[in-house]
N, C-alpha and C positions, 0 to 999 in steps of 0.2 A: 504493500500500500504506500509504503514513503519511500519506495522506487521509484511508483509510477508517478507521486504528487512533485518528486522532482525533477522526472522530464515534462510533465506538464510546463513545469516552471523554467526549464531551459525552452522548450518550444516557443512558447508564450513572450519571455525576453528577447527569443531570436527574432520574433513576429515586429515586436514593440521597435525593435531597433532597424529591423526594416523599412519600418512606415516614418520614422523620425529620421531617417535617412533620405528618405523622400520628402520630406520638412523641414531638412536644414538650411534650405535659403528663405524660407518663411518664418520671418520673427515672428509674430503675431502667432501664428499657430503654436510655434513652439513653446511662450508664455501661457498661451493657453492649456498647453499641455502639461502645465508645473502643474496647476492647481487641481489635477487629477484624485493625486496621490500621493503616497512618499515612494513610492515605487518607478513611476511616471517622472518624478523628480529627478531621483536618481540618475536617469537614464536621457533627459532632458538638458541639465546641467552642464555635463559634456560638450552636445552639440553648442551651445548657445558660447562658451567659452573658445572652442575651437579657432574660433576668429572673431573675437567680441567689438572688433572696432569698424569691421567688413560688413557683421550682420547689421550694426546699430550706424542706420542713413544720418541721423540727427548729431554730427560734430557738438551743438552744445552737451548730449549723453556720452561723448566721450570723456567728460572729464571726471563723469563718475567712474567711468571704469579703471581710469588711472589711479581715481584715489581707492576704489578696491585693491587693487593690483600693492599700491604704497603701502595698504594694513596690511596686507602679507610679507614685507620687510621685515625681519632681522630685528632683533633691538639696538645690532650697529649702523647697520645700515640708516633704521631712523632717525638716530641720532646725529649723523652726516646732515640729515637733508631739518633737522632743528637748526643744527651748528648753522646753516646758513637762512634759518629762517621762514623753512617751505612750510606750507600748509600741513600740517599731519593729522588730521582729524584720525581718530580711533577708531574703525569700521569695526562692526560684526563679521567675521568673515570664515562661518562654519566649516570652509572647505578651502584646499588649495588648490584656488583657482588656478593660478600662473600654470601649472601640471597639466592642462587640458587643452593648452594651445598649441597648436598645430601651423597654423599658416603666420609664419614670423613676416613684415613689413616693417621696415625700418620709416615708411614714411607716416605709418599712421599713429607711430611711437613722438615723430616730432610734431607733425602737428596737433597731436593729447596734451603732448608737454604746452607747446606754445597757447594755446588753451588753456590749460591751467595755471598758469604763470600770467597770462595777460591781464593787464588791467586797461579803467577805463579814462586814465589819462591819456591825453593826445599830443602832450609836448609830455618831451621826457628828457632830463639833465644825461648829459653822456656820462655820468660817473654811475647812474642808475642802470643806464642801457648793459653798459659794460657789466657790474653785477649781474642785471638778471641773465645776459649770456652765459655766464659761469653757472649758476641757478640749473640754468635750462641744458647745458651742458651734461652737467650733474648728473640731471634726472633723467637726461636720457641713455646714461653709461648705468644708472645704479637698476633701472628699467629694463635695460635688455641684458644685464648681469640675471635679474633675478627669474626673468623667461628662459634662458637658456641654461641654468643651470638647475630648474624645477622642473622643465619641459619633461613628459614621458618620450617626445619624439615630435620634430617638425617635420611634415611632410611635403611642406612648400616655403621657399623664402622668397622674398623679393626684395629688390634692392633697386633703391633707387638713389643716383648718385648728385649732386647739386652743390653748388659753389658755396653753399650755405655750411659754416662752418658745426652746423647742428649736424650738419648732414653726412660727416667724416662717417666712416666704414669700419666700424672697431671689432669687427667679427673675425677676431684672429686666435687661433691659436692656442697664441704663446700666454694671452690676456685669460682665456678664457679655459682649463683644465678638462671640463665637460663637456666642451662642446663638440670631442668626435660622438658624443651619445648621442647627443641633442640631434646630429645632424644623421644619424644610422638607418632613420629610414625616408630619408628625401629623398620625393620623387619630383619634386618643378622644384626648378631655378629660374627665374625670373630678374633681367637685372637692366636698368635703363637710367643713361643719363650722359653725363660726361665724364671722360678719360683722365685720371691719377694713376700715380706708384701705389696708393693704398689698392686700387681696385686692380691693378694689374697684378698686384700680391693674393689679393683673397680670390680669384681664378686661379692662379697656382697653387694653392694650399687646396681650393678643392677640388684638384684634378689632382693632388697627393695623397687626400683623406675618402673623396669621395669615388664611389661608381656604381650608384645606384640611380640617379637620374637617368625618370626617363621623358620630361616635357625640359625642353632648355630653350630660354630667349634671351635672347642679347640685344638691344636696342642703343646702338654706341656714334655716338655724333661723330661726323666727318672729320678724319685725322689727317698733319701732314705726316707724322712720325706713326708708323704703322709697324714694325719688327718688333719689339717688345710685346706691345697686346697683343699680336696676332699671333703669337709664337704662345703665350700663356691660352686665348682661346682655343688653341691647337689641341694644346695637351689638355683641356678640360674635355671638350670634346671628343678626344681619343681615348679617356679612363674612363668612360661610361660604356657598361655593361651594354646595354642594352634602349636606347635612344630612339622614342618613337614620335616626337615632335619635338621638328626645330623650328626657331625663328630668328633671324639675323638682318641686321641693317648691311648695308654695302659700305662700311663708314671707311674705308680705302680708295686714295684718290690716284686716278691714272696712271694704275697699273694693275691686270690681275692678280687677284691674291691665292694661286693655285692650292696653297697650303689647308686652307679654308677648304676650301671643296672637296682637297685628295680626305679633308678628315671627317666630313659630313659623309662623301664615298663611303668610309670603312662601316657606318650604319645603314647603308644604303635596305638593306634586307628587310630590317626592322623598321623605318620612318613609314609610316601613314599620312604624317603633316609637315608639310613642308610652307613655310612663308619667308619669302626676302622682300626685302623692305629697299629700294631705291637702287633696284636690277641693272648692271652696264653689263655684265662677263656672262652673255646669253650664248656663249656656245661653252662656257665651262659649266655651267648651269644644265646644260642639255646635255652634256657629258655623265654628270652624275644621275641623271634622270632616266638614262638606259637603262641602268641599275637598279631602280626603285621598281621593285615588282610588286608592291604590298601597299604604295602610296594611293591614298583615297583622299588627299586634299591639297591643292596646290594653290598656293594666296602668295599673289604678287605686285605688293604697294609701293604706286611712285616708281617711276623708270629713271635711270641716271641716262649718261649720255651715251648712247648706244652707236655704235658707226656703221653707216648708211649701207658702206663697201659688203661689211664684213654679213650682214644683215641678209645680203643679194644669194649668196651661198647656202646659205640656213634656211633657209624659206620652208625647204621642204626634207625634214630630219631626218627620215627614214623609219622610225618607228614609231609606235604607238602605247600609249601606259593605260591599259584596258582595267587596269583595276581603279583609275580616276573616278571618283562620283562628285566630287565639289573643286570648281575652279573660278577664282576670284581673282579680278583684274580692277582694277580702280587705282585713282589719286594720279591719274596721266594725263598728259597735254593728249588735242586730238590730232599732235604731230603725225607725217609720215610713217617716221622709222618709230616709234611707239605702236601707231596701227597695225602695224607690219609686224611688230616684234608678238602684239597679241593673238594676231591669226596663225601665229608660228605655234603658237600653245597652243591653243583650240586643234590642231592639226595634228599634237600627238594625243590628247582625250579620244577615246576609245565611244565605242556606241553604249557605253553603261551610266555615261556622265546623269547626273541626276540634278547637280546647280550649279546653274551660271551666273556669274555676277559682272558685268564688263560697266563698265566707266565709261568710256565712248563707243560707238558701231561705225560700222560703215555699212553701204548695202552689200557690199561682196559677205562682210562678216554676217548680215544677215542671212545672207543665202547660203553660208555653211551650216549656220547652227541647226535652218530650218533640216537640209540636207542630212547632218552626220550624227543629228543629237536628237532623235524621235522620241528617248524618252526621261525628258528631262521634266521635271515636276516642281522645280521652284528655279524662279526667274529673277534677275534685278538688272535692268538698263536704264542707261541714260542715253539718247538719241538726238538729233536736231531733227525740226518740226517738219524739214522737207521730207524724213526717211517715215515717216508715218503712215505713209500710205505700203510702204515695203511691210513695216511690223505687222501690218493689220493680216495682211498675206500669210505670215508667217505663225502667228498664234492661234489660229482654227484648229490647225494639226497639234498641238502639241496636248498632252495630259497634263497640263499645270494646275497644281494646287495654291502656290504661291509665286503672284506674282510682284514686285515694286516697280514702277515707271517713271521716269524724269523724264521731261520732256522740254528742250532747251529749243528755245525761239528763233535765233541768228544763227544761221551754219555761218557765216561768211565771217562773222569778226569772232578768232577764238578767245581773244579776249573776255567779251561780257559772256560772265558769269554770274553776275550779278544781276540777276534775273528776276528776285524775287516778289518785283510791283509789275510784272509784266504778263499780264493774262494772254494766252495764247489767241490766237486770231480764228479758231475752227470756223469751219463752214456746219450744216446743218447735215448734208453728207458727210461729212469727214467724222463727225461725232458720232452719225448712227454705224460707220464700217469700225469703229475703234468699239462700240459696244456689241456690234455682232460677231470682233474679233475673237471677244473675252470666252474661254473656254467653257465649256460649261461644269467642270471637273474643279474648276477654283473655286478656293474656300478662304484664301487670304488676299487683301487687298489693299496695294500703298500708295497712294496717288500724292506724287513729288513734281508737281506742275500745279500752275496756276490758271484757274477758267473763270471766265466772269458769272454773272450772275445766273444769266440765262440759260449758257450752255451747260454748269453746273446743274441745272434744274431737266434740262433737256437729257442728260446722260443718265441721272440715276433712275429718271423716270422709264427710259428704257431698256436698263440694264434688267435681266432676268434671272442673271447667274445668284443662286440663296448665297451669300456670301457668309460665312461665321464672324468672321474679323474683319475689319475695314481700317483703314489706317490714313490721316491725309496729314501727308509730313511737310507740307507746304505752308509756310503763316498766313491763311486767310482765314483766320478765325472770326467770320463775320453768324450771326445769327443766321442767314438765310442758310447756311453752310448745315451748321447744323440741323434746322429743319428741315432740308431735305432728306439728309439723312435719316432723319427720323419719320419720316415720311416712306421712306426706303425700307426701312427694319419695320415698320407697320405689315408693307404690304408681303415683304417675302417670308416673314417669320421666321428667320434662321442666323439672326446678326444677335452674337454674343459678346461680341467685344466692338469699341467704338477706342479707336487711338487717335491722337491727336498730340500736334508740335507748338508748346505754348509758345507764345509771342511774348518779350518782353519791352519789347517797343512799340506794337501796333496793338488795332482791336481783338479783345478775345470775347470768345461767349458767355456772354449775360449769365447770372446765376442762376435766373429763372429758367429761361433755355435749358441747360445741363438741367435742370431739377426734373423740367418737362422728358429730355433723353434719357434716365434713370429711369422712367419709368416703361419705358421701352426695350432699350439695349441693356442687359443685366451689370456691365464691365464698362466701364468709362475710366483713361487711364493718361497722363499723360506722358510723350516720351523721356524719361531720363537721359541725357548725353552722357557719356561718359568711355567708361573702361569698354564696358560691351558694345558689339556693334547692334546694328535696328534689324539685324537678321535673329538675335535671338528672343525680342519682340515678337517674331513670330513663331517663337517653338523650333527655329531651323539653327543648330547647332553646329560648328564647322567644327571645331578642338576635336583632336582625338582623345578617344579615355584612354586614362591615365591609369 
């Protein structure tokens, strides 16, 4: 009998940890889930500490968490941060928290501190500034001493690096005794900013300590002195076990950096995610892509300067990476040798690709996708208004669930971009071929163009497709906007979600309005900018798991 009552009880916890597993980017649920039980508690606790400064949106709540984090200090350590002064209020603090963090940021350590240290003077004597820099210093060495050396295990760091002397790298070593534990089961590295001896240090130490990553990003500002980092990102790179997404900037200027590549090469078996970030070395690039038999996402932001010559030979690779299902192109001029550079990728995608995301088109680029990618299921372009009547062509055929469209007014000056008060010009044909384009198989929708009053009224009224989610990432947050909408979700019955790009400069919808679409659309949201892109807005995931 007290066998059975305690595999119930292991079932039951394995259950409970599943479902909060699936709730751990949901604070609200998971608060809610404390006042369960003490059982619930328990098991709640955990997630909610994991990353307490990631889950909690509200900067002013972080500086409770810091002063949590401080009543878990030492009674030396508190007395350090008396000796100068700091806040030490006495927490209750039943548990050790510090223990339950997982995802170390060193940015979200300074900006707690600076938060909590801030006051609400606006002039401040430089003898004061100076103190509270040491303060602030202090607190954030006494800070990530007492995370890494409580931690059970970080699974993810990030680091971001900045001129800001708060922002030094002290994740060594020599400083810190415990921190090969701390770090024994990292799986992301994460590190973005600009180039020091500190930072070219702590990439050697964990290509000595470490080789268990397996998501690594490097995001490192254009260098003229390239041999040193490149030579430590080498060997980081090269001690990892097993490395299934990378991400790297092109931060090397005018010249190949072979090294780089022969060492992302030697993971070539295992990457599934691949992103470079401001692409010149598109035939070393295409070199190690032969290789990649297992890769299922290819994202390539910003193109550097690619030569025209070298471009004319590569057109056409020779092979094909048939396990591709996601390839993203965006942040390009609609140059030549950029357009050219992106039809060269689409050309090794295979008939399995499933999303596209391209920055500019061309009609030729149209007429491949239509051609070689039959079953692609989520869509994101930006187009000029003359190639509209090609799109419409090209979207009947396809099985798309998710689509986004920009649609840019002036093909002729690539300049304006600045688009954003410029309503398109449609005809009343042009509108009815772009709504009987729409597949009937979509279920998301992101409308990144501007239409006036009428033809916005004209389109959804004839739009038939039930759409679940609607999304208009354009700022015209005028009321008529939203009535139609809601006018829309009346008549199809199948709009669960309403997204929307607030405006901080121009008109948004009236409170009454929103009160009125509440009562219609269940989900009213606006888009967050930030870390994530507008792709996971819709449920479309690019990261490989981890």
């Amino acid at each position: 009998m007290a066998k059975n009552h305690y595999l119930q009880l292991i079932v039951f916890n394995n259950c409970l940890n599943l479902i909060l597993d699936y709730l751990k980017d949901n604070k609200e649920a998971l608060f809610s889930c404390l006042l369960v039980n003490r059982l619930f508690c328990q098991h709640v606790i955990p997630y909610l500490w994991s990353s307490p400064f990631e889950l909690e949106t509200n900067p002013n709540k972080h500086k409770l968490i810091l002063r949590t984090y401080i009543s878990c200090l030492c009674e030396e350590e508190k007395q350090q941060l008396i000796n100068f002064q700091i806040e030490n209020e006495s927490l209750s603090t039943p548990r050790d928290y510090p223990k339950y963090l997982e995802i170390f940021n060193n940015q979200h350590i300074q900006d707690a501190v600076e938060k909590f240290t801030s006051t609400e003077e606006k002039v401040e004597r430089t003898d004061m500034k100076n103190k509270k820099r040491k303060i602030r210093k202090l607190l954030c060495k006494i800070i990530t001493n007492l995370l890494i050396n409580r931690t059970k295990g970080f699974t993810c760091v990030e680091i971001i690096s900045s001129s800001s002397d708060l922002n030094s790298i002290d994740i060594d070593y020599t400083i810190f005794p415990r921190l090969s534990q701390a770090l024994s089961r990292l799986q992301v590295f994460e590190f973005s900013g600009v180039f020091s001896q500190g930072i070219c240090q702590l990439f050697t130490n964990f290509a000595q300590h470490i080789n268990t990553i397996k998501k690594l990003s490097i995001l490192l500002q254009p260098q003229d002195e390239t041999l040193e980092i490149t030579q430590a990102i080498t060997k980081l790179i090269k001690s990892q076990t097993k490395l299934t997404s990378f991400t790297i900037t092109q931060y090397w200027d005018n010249h190949p950096c072979s090294k780089i590549y022969s060492a992302i090469d030697s993971h070539s078996n295992y990457l599934n995610h691949l992103r470079i970030e401001g692409l010149a070395d598109v035939e070393q690039l295409l070199t190690v892509l032969q290789n990649c038999n297992n890769l299922e996402t290819l994202q390539l932001w910003e193109f550097g300067e690619i030569d025209n010559d070298s471009l004319f030979n590569l057109k056409y690779p020779g092979f094909r990476i048939e396990s591709i299902k996601n390839l993203y192109c965006d942040g390009y001029s609609p140059s030549h040798s950029n357009l050219t550079t992106v039809g060269l990728f689409l050309r090794i995608c295979g008939r399995n690709l499933r999303m596209l995301w391209l920055g500019h088109v061309t009609k030729e680029l149209l007429q491949d996708m239509r051609e070689y990618f039959p079953h692609l299921n989520y869509l994101s372009l930006k187009i000029y208004e003359e190639l509209l009547l090609d799109l419409t062509k090209s979207l009947p055929s396809m099985p798309l669930e998710n689509l986004i469209l920009s649609i840019i007014p002036n093909f002729h000056n690539y300049n304006s971009f600045n688009t954003t008060n410029t309503a398109l010009g449609f005809t009343t044909s042009s509108i009815m071929k772009l709504v009987k384009s729409i597949p009937i198989t979509l279920r998301y929708f992101g409308l990144d163009f501007r239409m006036n009053k009428k033809d916005f009224k004209f389109f959804f009224e004839n739009l038939r497709v039930p759409l679940n989610q609607l999304a208009i990432l354009e700022n015209s947050n005028h009321d008529y906007v939203l009535m139609t909408v809601i006018d829309y979700a009346k008549r199809v019955e199948s709009l669960k979600e309403f997204i929307y790009d607030q405006s901080y400069d121009h008109t948004n919808f009236s409170e009454e309005m929103l009160e009125e679409a509440r009562t219609v659309i269940p989900k009213i949201r606006v888009i967050k900018r930030g870390k994530s892109s507008i792709c996971s807005k819709f449920k479309i995931m690019y990261r490989s798991n981890v």
